[in-house]
N, C-alpha and C positions, 0 to 999 in steps of 0.2 A: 335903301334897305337897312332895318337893323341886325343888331345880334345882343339877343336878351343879356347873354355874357357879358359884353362890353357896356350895354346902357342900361345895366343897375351895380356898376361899379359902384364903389366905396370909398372914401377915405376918411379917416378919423380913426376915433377909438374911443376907448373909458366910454361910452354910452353916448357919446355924441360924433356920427358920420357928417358925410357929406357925398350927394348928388346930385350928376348933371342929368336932366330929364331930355330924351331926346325927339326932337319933331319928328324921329322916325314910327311912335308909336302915337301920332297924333288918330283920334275920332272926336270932334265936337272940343277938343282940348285933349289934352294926354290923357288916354288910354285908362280906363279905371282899373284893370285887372296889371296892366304894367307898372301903374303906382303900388300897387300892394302885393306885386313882384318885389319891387326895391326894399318897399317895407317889412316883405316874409326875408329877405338878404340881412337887412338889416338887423332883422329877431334873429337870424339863427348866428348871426358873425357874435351877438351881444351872447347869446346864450353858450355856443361851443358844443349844441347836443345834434347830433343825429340829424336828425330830419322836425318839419313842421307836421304837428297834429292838425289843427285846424287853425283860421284867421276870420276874426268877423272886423273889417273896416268899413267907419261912416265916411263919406268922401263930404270935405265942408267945403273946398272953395273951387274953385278950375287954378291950376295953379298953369304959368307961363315955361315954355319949353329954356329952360336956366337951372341954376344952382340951387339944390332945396336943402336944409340942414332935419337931420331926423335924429332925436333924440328917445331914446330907448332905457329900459327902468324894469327890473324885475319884480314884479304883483305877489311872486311865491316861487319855489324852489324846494325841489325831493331829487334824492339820489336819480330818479325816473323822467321828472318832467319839470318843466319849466314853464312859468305865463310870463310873458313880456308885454309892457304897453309901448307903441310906436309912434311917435307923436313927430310927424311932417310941417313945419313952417318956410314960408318961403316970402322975406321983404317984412317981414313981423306979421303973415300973416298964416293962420290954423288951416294945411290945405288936407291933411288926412289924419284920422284919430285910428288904432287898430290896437287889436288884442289877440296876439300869437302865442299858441301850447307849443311849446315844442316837446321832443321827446328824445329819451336816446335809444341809441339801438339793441337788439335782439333783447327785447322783452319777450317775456314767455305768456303764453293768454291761449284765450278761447280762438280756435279757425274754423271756420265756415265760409261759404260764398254762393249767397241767394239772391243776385245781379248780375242776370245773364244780361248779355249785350244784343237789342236793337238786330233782329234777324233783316241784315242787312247788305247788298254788297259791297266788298273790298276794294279798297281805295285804284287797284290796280287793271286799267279799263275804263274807269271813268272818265270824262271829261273834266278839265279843272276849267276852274275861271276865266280863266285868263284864255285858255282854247276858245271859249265861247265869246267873251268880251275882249278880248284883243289884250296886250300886255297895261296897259294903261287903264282902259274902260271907265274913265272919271272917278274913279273912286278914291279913298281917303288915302294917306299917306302908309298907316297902318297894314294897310293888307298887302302891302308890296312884301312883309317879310313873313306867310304864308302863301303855301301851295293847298290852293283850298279844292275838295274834289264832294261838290253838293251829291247827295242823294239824289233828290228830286229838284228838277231845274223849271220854272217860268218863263216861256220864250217871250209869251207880250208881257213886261211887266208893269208898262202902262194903263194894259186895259183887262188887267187880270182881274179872275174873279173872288171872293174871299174865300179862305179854306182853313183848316185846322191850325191855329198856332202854333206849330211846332215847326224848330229846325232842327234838320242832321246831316253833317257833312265830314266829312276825314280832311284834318288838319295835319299838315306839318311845318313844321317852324322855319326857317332860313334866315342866314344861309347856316346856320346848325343845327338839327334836331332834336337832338339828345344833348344835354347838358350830364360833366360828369359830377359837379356840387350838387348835390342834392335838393339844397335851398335854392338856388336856380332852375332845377329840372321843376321844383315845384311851381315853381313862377310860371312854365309853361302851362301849368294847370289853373292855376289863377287867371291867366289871361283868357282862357276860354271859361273858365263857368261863368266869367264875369260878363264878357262881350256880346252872347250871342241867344239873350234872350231878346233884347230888342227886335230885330230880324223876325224872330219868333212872333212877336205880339205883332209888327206888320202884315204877316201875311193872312191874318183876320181880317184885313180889312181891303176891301176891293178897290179897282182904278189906280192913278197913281201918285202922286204925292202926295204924303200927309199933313194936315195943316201943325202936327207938333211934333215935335219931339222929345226924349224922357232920358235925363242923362242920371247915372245911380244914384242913388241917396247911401247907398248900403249895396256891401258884398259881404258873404257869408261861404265859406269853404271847410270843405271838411277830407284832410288826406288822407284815402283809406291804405293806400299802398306805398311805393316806390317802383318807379316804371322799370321796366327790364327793356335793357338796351337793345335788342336783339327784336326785340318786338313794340317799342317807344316811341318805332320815330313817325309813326302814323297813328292818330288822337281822332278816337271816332266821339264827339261829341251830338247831343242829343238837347235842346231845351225848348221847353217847352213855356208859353204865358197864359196861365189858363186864367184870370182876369186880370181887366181892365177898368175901371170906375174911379168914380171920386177923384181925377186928377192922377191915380195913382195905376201902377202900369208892374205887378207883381211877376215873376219867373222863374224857373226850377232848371236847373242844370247838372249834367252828369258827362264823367267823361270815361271813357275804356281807352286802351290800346289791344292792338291787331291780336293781341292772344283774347281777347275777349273780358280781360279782367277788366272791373271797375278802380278806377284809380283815385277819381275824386268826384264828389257832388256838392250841392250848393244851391242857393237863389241869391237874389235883389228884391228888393225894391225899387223904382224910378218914381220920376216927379214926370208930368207934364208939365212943357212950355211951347209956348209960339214957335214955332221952325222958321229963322231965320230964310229969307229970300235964297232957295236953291241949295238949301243945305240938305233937307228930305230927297 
């Protein structure tokens, strides 16, 4: 199991860190939402403001569960905000390109909130995963360090029939929930807009394994809040893949916490390829 805290450590400075990536946040290769977790770490340690606005990262290589070096570079700078570019190599080779606003705190502006949350039940009463599929359940290494509690559950999933592309399920993190760096609690939010559209775009498709699968080209996040501890530590996340074509595998993501606020939203892109033998 991981803990987001500890495996997007840091060490460096002057705009050049270093990290170790951990097989704990393996899918298909490390985690795309956990790479640009380290990478939002890295924008906010380089910057010194507040919290992340938004991250848009192209993912260019699978990088190996090892030491990455990330170099970071200010694009512009106001007394307000900050753009940073985040640039991940690992062995000389380009494993992630990103572009982080950050922001500082209590700015004054326009409030409103016209994103009510998904009339859905609370995490408390559900069955989790692991109730259903046993502690283990073959699955990737990744989901050991959520407590995942689906909506809507598929008991054959083998011989299931197609339905709506969408998934929703109340997430929480382990073994910690709540992060108190801000730049980290958001990394919990990047890990889910990122992960769970795929999910989303399989369950359009009926029977059971699929002949591919679609690992990011691109993430795209936009932080609308700052989670409140008291109500954080349960992430009702929502996404949905309304197409599928041309190779390309498109997804829309949103996440709330238990008060109902929307915290962050976002898509991808994916590529198809060939699903290796027993990986789908």
């Amino acid at each position: 199991m991981g803990d987001l805290d500890h495996d997007t450590a840091l060490s460096g400075g002057d705009g050049r860190y270093r990290a170790t990536l951990s097989a704990d946040w393996e899918i298909w290769g490390p985690n795309g939402g956990y790479l640009a977790a380290v990478a939002l770490r890295a924008a906010g340690t380089h910057s010194g403001l507040a919290r992340p606005a938004s991250l848009l990262c192209h993912f260019l290589d699978v990088a190996a569960f090892d030491e990455v070096t990330i170099d970071t570079v200010t694009l512009r700078r106001s007394r307000r905000a900050e753009s940073t570019r985040v640039s991940m190599t690992q062995d000389g080779r380009n494993v992630l390109e990103a572009m982080v606003w950050s922001v500082a705190g209590d700015i004054d502006g326009l409030v409103h909130d016209a994103a009510p949350a998904p009339d859905v039940p609370g995490p408390d009463g559900l069955p989790s995963v692991e109730e259903r599929l046993g502690p283990d359940g073959g699955r990737f290494a990744f989901f050991a360090n959520l407590d995942e509690r689906p909506i809507a559950w598929v008991d054959d999933w083998e011989h299931r029939d197609a339905g709506e592309p969408l998934h929703q399920c109340w997430y929480r993190f382990r073994p910690r929930a709540v992060f108190d760096d801000p730049w980290v609690d958001a990394g919990r939010l990047a890990v889910l807009v990122d992960t769970f559209q795929w999910p989303a775009a399989v369950r359009a498709h009926a029977g059971g394994s699929l002949a591919h699968i679609a690992p990011s080209l691109d993430l795209a996040c936009r932080f609308h809040r700052l989670a409140h501890p008291a109500d954080g530590d349960w992430l009702l996340v929502e996404a949905r893949s309304p197409v599928a074509d041309d190779g390309l595998v498109g997804g829309t993501s949103q996440v709330w916490d238990r008060a109902g606020r929307l915290l962050a939203s976002g898509g991808q892109q994916m590529l198809s390829r060939p699903a290796p033998p027993g990986m789908v």
